[in-house]
N, CA, C and O atoms as a GROMACS GRO file, in nm:
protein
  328
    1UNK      N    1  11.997   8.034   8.797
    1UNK     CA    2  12.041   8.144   8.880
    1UNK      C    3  12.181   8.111   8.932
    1UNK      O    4  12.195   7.989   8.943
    2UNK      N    5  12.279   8.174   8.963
    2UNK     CA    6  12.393   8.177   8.964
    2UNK      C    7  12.425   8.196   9.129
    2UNK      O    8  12.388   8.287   9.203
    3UNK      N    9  12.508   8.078   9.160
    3UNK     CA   10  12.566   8.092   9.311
    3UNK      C   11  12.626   8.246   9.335
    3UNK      O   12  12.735   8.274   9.285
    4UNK      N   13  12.579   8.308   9.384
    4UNK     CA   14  12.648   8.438   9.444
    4UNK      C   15  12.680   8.425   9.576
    4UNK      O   16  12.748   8.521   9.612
    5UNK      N   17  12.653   8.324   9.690
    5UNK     CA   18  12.686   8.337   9.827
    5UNK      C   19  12.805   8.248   9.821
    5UNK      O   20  12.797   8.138   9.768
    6UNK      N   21  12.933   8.299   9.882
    6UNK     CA   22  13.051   8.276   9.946
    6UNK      C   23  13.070   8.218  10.040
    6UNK      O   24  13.178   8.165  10.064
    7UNK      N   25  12.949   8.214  10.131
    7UNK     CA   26  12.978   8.117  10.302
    7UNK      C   27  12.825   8.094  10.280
    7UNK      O   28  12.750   8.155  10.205
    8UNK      N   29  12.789   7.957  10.390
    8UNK     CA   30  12.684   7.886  10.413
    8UNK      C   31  12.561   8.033  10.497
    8UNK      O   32  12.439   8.048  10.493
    9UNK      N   33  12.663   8.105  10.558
    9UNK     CA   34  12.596   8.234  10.632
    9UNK      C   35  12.532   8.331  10.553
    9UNK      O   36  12.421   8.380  10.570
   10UNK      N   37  12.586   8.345  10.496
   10UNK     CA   38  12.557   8.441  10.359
   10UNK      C   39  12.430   8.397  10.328
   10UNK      O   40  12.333   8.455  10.378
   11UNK      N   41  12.403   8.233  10.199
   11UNK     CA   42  12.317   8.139  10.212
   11UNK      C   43  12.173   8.129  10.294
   11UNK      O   44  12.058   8.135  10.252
   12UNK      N   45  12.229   8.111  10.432
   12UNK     CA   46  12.135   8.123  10.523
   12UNK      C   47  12.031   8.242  10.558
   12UNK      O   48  11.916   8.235  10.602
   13UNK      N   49  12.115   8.360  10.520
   13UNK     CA   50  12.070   8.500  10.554
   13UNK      C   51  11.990   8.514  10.489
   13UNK      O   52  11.881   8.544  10.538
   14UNK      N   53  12.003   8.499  10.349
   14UNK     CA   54  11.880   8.517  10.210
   14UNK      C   55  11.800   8.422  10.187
   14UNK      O   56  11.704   8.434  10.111
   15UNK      N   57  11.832   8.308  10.255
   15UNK     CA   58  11.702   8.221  10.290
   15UNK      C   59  11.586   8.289  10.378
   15UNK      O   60  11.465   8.298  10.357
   16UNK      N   61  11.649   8.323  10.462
   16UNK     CA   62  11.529   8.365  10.569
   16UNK      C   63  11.507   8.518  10.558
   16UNK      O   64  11.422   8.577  10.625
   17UNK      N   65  11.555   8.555  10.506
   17UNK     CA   66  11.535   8.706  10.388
   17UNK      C   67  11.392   8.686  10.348
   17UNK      O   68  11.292   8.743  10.390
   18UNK      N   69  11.411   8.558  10.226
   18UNK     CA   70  11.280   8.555  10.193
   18UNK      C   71  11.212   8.531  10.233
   18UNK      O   72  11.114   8.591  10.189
   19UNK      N   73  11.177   8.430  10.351
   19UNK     CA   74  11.041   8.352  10.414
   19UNK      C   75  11.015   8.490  10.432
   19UNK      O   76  10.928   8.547  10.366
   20UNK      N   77  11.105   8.561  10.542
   20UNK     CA   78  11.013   8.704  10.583
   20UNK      C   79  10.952   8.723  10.477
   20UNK      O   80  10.845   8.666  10.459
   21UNK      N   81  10.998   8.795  10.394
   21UNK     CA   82  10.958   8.879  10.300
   21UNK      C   83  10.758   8.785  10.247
   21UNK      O   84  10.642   8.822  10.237
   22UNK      N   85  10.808   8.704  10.237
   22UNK     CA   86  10.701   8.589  10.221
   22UNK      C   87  10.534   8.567  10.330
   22UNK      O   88  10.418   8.537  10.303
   23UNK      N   89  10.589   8.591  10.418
   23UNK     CA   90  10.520   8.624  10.555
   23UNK      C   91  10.497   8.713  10.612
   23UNK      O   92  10.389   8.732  10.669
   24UNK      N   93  10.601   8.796  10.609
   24UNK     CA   94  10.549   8.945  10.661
   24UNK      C   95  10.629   8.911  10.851
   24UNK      O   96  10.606   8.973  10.955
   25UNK      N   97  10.690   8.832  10.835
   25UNK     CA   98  10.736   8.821  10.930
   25UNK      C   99  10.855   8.911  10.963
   25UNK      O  100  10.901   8.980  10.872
   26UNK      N  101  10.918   8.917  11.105
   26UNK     CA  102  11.080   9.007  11.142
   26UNK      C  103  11.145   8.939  11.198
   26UNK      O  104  11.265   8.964  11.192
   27UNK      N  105  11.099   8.811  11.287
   27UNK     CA  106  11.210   8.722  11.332
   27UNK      C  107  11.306   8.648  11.286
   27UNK      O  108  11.309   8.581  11.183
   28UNK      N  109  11.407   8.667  11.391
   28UNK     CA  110  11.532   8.578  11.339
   28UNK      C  111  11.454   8.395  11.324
   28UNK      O  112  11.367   8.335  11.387
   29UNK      N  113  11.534   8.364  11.219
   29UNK     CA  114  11.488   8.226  11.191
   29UNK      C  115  11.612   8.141  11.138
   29UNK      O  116  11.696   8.159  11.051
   30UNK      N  117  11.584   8.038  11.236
   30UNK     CA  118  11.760   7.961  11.243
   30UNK      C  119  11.698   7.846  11.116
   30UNK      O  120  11.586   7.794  11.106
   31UNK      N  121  11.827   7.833  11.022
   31UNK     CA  122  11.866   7.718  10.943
   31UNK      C  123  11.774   7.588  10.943
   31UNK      O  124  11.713   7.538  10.849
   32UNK      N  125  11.783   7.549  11.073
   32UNK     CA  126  11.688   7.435  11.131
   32UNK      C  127  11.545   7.455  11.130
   32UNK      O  128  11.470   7.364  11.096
   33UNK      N  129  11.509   7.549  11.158
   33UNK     CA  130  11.372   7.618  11.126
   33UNK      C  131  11.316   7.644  10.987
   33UNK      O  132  11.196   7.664  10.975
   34UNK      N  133  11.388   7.645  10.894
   34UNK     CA  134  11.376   7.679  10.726
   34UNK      C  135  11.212   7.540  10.710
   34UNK      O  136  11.096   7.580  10.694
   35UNK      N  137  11.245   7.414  10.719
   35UNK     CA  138  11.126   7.362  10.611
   35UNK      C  139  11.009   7.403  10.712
   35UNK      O  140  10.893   7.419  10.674
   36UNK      N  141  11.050   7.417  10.836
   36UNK     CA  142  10.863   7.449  10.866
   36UNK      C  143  10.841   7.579  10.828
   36UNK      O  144  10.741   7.594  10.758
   37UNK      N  145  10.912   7.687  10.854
   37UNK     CA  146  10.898   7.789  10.808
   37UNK      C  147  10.834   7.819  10.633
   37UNK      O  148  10.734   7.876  10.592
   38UNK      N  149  10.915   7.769  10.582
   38UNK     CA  150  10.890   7.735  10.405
   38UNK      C  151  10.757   7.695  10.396
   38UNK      O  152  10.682   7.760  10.323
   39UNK      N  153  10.690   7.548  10.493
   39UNK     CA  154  10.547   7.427  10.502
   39UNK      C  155  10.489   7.531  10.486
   39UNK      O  156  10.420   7.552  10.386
   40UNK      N  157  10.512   7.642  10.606
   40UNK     CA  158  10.425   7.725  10.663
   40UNK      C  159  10.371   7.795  10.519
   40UNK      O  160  10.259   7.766  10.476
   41UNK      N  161  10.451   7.880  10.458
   41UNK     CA  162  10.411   7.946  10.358
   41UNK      C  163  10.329   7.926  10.228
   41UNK      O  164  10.283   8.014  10.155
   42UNK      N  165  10.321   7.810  10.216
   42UNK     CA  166  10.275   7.730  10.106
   42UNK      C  167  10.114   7.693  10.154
   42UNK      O  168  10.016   7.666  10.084
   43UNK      N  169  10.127   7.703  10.310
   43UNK     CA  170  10.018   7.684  10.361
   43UNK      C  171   9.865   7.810  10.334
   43UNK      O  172   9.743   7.804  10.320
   44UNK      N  173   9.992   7.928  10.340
   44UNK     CA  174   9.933   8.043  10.371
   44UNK      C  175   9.900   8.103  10.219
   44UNK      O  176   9.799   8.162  10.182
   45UNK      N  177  10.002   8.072  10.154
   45UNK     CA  178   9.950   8.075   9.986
   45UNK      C  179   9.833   8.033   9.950
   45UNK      O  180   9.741   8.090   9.891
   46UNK      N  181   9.850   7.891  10.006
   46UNK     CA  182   9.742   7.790   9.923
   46UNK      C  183   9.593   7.854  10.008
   46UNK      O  184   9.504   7.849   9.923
   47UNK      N  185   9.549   7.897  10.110
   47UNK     CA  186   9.448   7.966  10.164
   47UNK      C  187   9.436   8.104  10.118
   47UNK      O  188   9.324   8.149  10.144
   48UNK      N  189   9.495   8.167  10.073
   48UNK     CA  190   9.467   8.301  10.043
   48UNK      C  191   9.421   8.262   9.890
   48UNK      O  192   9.303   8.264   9.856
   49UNK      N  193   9.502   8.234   9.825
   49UNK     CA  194   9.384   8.177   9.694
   49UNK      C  195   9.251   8.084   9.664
   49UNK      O  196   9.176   8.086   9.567
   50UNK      N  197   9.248   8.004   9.778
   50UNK     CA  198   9.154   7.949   9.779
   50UNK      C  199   9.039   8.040   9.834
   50UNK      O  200   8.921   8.006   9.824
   51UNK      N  201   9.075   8.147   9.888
   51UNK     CA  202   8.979   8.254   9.912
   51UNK      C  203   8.939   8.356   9.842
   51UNK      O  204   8.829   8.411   9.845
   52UNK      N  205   9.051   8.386   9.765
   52UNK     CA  206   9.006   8.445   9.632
   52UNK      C  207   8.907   8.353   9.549
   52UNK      O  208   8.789   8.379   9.528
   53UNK      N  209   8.978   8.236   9.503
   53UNK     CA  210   8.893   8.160   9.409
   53UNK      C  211   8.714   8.175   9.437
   53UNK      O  212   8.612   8.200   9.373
   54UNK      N  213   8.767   8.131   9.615
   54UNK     CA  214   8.570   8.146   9.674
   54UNK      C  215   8.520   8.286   9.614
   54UNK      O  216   8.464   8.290   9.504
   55UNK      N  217   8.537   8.374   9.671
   55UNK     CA  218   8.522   8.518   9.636
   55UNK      C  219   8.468   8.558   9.526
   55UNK      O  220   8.374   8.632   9.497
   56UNK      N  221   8.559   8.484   9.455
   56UNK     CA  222   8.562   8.487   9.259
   56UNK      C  223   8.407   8.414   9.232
   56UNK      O  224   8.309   8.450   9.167
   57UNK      N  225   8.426   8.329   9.292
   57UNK     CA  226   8.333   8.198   9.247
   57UNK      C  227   8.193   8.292   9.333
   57UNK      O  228   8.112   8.369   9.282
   58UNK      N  229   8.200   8.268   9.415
   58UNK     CA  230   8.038   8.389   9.519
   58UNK      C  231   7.995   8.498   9.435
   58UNK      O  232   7.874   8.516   9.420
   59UNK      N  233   8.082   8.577   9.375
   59UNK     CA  234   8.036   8.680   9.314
   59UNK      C  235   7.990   8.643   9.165
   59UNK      O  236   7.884   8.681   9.114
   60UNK      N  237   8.060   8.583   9.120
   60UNK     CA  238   7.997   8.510   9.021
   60UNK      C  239   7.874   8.439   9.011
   60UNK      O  240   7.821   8.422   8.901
   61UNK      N  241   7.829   8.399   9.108
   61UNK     CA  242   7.695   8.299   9.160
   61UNK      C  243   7.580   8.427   9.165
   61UNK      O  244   7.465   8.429   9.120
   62UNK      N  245   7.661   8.533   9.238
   62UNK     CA  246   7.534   8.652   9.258
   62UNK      C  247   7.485   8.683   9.125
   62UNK      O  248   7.376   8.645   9.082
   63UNK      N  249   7.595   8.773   9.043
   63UNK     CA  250   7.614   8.829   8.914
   63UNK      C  251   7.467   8.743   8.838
   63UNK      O  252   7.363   8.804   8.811
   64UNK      N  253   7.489   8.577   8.810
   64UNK     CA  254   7.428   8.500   8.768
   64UNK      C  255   7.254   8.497   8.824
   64UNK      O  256   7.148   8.510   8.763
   65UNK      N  257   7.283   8.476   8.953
   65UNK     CA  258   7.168   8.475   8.996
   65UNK      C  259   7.084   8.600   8.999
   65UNK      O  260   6.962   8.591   9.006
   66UNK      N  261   7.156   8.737   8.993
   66UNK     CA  262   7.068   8.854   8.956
   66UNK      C  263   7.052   8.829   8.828
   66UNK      O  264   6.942   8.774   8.820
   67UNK      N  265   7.103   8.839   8.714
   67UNK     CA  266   7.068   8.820   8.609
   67UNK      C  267   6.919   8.737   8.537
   67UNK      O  268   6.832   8.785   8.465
   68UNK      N  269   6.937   8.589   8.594
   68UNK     CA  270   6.849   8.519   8.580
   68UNK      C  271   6.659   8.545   8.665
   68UNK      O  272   6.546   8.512   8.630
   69UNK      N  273   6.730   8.633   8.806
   69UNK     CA  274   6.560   8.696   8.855
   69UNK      C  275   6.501   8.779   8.739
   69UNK      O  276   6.383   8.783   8.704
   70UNK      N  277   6.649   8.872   8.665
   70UNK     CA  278   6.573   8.974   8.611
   70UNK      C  279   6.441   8.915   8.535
   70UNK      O  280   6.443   8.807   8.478
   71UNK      N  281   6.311   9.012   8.544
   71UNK     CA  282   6.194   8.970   8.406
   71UNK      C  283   6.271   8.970   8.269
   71UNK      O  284   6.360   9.049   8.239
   72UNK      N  285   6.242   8.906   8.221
   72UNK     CA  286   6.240   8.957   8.056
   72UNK      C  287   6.139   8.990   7.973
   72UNK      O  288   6.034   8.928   7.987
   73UNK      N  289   6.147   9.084   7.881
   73UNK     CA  290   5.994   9.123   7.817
   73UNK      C  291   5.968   9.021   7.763
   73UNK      O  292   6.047   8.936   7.720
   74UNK      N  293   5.814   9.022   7.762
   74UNK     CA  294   5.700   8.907   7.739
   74UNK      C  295   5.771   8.820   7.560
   74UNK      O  296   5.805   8.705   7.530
   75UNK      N  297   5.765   8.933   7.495
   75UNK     CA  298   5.787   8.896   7.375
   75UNK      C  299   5.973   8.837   7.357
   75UNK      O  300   6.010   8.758   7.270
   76UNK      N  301   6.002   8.856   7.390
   76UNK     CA  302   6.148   8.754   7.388
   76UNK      C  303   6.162   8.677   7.437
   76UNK      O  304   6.242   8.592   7.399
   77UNK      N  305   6.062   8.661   7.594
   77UNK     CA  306   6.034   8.492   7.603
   77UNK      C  307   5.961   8.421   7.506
   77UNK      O  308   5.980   8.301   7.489
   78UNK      N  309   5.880   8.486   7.443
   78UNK     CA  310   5.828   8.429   7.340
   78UNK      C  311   5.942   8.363   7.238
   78UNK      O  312   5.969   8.244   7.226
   79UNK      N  313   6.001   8.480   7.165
   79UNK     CA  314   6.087   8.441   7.134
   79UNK      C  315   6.187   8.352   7.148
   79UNK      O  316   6.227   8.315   7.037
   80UNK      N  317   6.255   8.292   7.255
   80UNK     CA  318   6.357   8.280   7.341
   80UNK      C  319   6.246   8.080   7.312
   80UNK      O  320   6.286   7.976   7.259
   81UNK      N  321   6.141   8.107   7.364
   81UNK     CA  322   6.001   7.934   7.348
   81UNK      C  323   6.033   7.904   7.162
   81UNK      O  324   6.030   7.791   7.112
   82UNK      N  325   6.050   7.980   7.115
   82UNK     CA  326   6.043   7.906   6.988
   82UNK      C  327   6.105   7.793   6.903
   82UNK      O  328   6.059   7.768   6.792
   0.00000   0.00000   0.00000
């Protein structure tokens, strides 16, 4: 990606452009503030997928576990024993 900022301000601005954008945040956020700000996000990533994954993984467990209550007809367990 190609330097397009002209001053360190410039720089700075589209740094914290993105965290917002990243967060959902509106506050001003000074330079000095950037790696916790950044920690922060990675934090909030890494929990929102790990909640999907759960989610993913729970519904999957149900899916399975209805499946396996269902009866099956007599004769395809038969089948199924052979």
């Amino acid at each position: 990606m190609p330097n397009n900022h002209e001053t360190l301000t410039s720089l700075f601005s589209d740094i914290a452009d993105a965290i917002r954008e990243k967060t959902g945040g509106t506050a001003t956020i000074m330079a000095d503030e950037f790696p916790i700000a950044i920690s922060e996000i990675e934090t909030i990533v890494s929990d929102e997928n790990l909640e999907d994954e759960l989610n993913t993984q729970d519904n999957l467990i149900k899916e399975i576990t209805t499946m396996l209550n269902r009866k099956m007809p007599e004769n395809l367990t038969e089948e199924l024993n052979k």
